[in-house]
Each structure stands twice: as C-alpha cells, then as structure tokens.
C-alpha atoms as one frame of an Amber mdcrd trajectory, in Angstrom:
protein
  14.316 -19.773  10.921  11.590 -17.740   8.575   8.303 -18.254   9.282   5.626
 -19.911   6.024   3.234 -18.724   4.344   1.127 -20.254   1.843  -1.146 -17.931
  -0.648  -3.059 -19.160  -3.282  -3.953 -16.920  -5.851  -0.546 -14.994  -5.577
  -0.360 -14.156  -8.913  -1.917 -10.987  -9.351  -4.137  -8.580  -6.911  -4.425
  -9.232  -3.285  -2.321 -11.765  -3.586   0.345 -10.755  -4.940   0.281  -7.538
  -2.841   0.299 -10.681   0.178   3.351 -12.136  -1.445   4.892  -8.791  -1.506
   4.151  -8.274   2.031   5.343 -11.272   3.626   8.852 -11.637   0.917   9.254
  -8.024   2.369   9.104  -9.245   6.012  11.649 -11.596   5.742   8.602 -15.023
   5.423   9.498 -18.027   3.253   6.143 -17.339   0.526   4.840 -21.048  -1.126
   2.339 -19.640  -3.972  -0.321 -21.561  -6.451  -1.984 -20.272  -9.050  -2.257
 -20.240 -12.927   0.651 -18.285 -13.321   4.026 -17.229 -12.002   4.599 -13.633
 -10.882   7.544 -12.503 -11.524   9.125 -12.441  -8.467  13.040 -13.119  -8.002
  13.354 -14.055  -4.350  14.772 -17.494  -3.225  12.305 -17.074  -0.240   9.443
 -17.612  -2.630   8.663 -20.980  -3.310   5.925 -21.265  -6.486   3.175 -24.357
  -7.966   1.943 -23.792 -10.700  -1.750 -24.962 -10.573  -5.221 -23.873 -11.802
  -7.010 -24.366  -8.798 -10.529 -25.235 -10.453  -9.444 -28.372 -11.650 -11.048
 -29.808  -8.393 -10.305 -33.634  -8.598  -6.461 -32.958  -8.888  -5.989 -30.724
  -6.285  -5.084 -33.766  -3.643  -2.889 -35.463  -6.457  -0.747 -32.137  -7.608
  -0.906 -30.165  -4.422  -0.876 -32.712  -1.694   2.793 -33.278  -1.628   3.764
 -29.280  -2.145   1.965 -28.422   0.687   2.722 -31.670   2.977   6.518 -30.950
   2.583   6.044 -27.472   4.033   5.596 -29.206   7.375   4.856 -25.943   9.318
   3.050 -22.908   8.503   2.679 -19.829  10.269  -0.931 -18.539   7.737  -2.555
 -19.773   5.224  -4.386 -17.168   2.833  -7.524 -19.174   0.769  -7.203 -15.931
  -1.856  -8.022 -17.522  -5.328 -10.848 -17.320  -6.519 -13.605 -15.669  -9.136
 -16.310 -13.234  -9.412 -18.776 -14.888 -11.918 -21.032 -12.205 -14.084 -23.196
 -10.090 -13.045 -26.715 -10.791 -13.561 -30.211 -11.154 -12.730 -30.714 -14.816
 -10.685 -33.257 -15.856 -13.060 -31.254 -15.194 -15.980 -28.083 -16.974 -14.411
 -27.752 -20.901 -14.926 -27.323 -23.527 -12.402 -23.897 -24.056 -14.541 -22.662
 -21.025 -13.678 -23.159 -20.620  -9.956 -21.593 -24.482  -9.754 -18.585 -23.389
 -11.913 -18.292 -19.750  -9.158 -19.085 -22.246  -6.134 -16.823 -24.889  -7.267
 -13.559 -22.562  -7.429 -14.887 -20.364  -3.998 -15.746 -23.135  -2.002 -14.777
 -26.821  -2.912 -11.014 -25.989  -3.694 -10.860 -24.808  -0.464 -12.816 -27.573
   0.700  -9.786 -29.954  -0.618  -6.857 -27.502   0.393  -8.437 -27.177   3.978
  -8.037 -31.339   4.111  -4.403 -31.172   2.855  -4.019 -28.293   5.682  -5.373
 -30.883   8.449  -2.322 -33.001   8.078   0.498 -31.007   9.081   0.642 -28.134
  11.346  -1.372 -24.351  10.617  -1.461 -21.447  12.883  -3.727 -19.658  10.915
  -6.364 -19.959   7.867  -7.673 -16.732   6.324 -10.199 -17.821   3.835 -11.057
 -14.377   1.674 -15.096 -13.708   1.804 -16.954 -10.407   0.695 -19.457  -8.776
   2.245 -21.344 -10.200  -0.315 -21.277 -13.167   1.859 -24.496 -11.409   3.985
 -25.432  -9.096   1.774 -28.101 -10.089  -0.618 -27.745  -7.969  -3.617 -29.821
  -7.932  -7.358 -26.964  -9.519  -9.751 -24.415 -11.044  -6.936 -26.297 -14.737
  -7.013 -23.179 -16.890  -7.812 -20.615 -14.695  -6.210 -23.008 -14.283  -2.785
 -23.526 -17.970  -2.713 -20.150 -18.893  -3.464 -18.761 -16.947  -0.452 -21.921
 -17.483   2.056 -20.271 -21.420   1.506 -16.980 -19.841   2.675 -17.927 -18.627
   5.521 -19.886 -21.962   6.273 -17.088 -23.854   5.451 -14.591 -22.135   7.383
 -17.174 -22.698  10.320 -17.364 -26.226   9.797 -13.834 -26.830   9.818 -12.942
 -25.262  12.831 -14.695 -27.669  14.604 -12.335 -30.311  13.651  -9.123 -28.107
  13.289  -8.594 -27.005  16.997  -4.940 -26.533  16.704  -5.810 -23.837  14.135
  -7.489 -20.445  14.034  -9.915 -20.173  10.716 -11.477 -17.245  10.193 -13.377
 -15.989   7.180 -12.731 -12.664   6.157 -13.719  -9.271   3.960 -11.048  -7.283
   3.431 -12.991  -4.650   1.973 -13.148  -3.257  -1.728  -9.874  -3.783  -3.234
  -8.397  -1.900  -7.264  -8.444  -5.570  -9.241 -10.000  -6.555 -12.554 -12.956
  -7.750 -10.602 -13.710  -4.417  -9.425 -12.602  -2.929 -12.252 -15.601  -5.365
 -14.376 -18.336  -4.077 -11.700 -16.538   0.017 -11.934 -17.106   0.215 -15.794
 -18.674  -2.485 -17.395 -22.486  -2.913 -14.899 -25.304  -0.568 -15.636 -25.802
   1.209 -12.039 -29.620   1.653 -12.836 -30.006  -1.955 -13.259 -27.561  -3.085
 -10.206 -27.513  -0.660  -7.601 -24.712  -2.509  -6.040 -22.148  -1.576  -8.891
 -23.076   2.310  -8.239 -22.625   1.649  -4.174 -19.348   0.211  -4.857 -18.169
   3.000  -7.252 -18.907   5.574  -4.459 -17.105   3.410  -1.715 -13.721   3.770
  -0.913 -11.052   1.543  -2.905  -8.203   0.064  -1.504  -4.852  -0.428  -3.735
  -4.347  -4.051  -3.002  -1.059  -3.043  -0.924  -3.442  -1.531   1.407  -5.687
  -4.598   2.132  -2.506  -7.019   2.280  -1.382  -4.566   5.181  -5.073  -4.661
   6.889  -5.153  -8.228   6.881  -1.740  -8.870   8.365  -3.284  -6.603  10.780
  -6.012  -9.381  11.345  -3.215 -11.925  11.649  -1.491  -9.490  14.528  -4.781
  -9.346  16.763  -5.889 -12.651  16.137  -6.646 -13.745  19.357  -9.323 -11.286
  19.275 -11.576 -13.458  17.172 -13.195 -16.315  17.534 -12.094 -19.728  15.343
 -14.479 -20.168  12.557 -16.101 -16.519  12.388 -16.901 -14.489   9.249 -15.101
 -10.658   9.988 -15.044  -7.756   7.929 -12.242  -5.375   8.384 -14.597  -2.487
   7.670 -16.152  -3.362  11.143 -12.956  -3.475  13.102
C-alpha cells in the first residue's frame, strides 16, 4: 500500500516541486490550495481551498483530511510573504492578514491533524524566523509564530514528529519580488539574498525529503535550517 502525503500549497513552487517528488516516488499526494496544478496522476488526490479563509478551514477541510486516516508527512507549505517595508510604515492590518495565513491556518490544520494518525509535520519557516531584518516585520513575525507553534504542539502530539523548518532560498515569485523589485540600499536583506545561492524548487523538495530520511536526528518541536545540516 502507498504511503500519504498531504501538502498544502501544492500548487506552484516548493510545493509543487513536493508533489512532484513524492507522485514520482510512488506516494498517494492529497493537495489544497487555490488552484489545481495540472497534474494527471490518479495518485494525486486535490481540495481546492484558499487557505486564508480561517473560520472554514474545520468545515471544508475537516472531512478531506479525516478520511485520509493515515499519513506518512504532512508539509504546512502555503503561505505568503507580505511587502516589504519599514515596521513603522507597515499596519497592524497587514502583519494580521501575513500572520493569519502563516500561523493560524496551521493552527486549525494542526487540530484536524490531531485526530487521526501523522508520522511527520514539516511546517515551512525562514530564517527570517531568527533573523531580525529592516523590512521583514510581517513575514519575521509570521514565521517566529511557526516555529512557536510547532513547539507548542508537540507537546500534545507525541505520536508525531513536528519540526519547523528553512529550507533555504528557493527560485519562486516571492524571491523573485525581493530579486528585482526591493531597493538593496534601503533593505540590505534583498542585496544578501541576491548574492546567496538559489535553489530551483526541485532542489529544496529533494533537501527536505532528506530531513524526512534522518528524522530521528531531531528533536519534536525544533526550528532547523537545512543550511546548518
């Protein structure tokens, strides 16, 4: 019998490059997000859902996921950058409608995962998560409460390994914003990133399967970067 994954987010980017991955490896793939990638594979298994709608997330998704029954990982992938600006120029609005998407979505999907059985949770964090930089305010928050919320519920999910995790710089339209579109004078940050090394999103999928194959080498509930390991 295939093993399950569940990816949200699989739509484009990392996770579709996840979807990829798994489909490739013979996994049954259950995907949410916005829209459908166009994938032909009876192994994948798709919900259409925009994830930010908080308040229906146990009403739409709670019966997709319950049905599963049994899943091997989970990959927490959707999510958003918000814009890059100065803190006191950015509105409470905006860091709730970043932290609302990076955080309390998962917050809901992590208490849908609770009632049937998970190996493994990968929740996606940055490095932004620890790394206070000018311009990053909602998206540092938003995945600092990632980390903390993967903590948090490995306390209660002991059956389950939850792990926050980087996976590094990664080619998307998020990257692509911060590559072309931020004045480096203004937010050093954008210039560090443009001289780092980017990963096709292919690459990263790989790396954090890579995660998922060593796993017993972290602890439940710790933030990792796989730049570090």
């Amino acid at each position: 019998m295939s093993k399950n994954i569940l990816i949200t987010g699989c739509s484009s980017g990392l996770g579709l490059a996840l979807t990829n991955l798994y489909l490739e490896k013979g996994f049954k793939v259950y995907g949410i997000s916005r829209t459908k990638p166009q994938i032909e594979n009876k192994n994948f298994i798709f919900k259409n859902f925009d994830l930010s709608n908080i308040n229906e997330i146990k009403i739409k998704l709670q019966s997709f996921i319950e049905n599963i029954k049994t899943i091997e990982t989970v990959y927490l992938n959707a999510g958003m950058l918000g814009e890059i600006k100065a803190s006191t120029k950015t509105q409470v609005s905006e860091l709730n409608k970043v932290y609302e998407l990076n955080v309390y979505a998962n917050k809901e999907l992590l208490d849908i995962l609770a009632t049937i059985k998970v190996s493994n949770i990968i929740a996606i964090s940055s490095g932004a998560s620890i790394n206070g930089s000018k311009g990053w305010a909602s998206y540092s928050l938003s995945k600092a409460g990632v980390n903390m919320l993967i903590n948090l519920y490995s306390k209660e999910l002991q059956e389950t390994k939850l792990l926050a995790v980087a996976p590094g710089v990664i080619e998307t339209p998020m990257t692509d914003y911060i590559r072309f579109d931020i004045d480096d004078e203004e937010f050093p940050s954008a210039k560090r990133l443009k001289e780092s090394h980017i990963q096709k999103p292919e690459e990263a999928a790989k790396r954090l399967d890579d995660v998922i194959s060593n796993i017993n080498n972290f602890e439940s509930g710790s933030f990792i970067d796989v730049r570090n390991i």
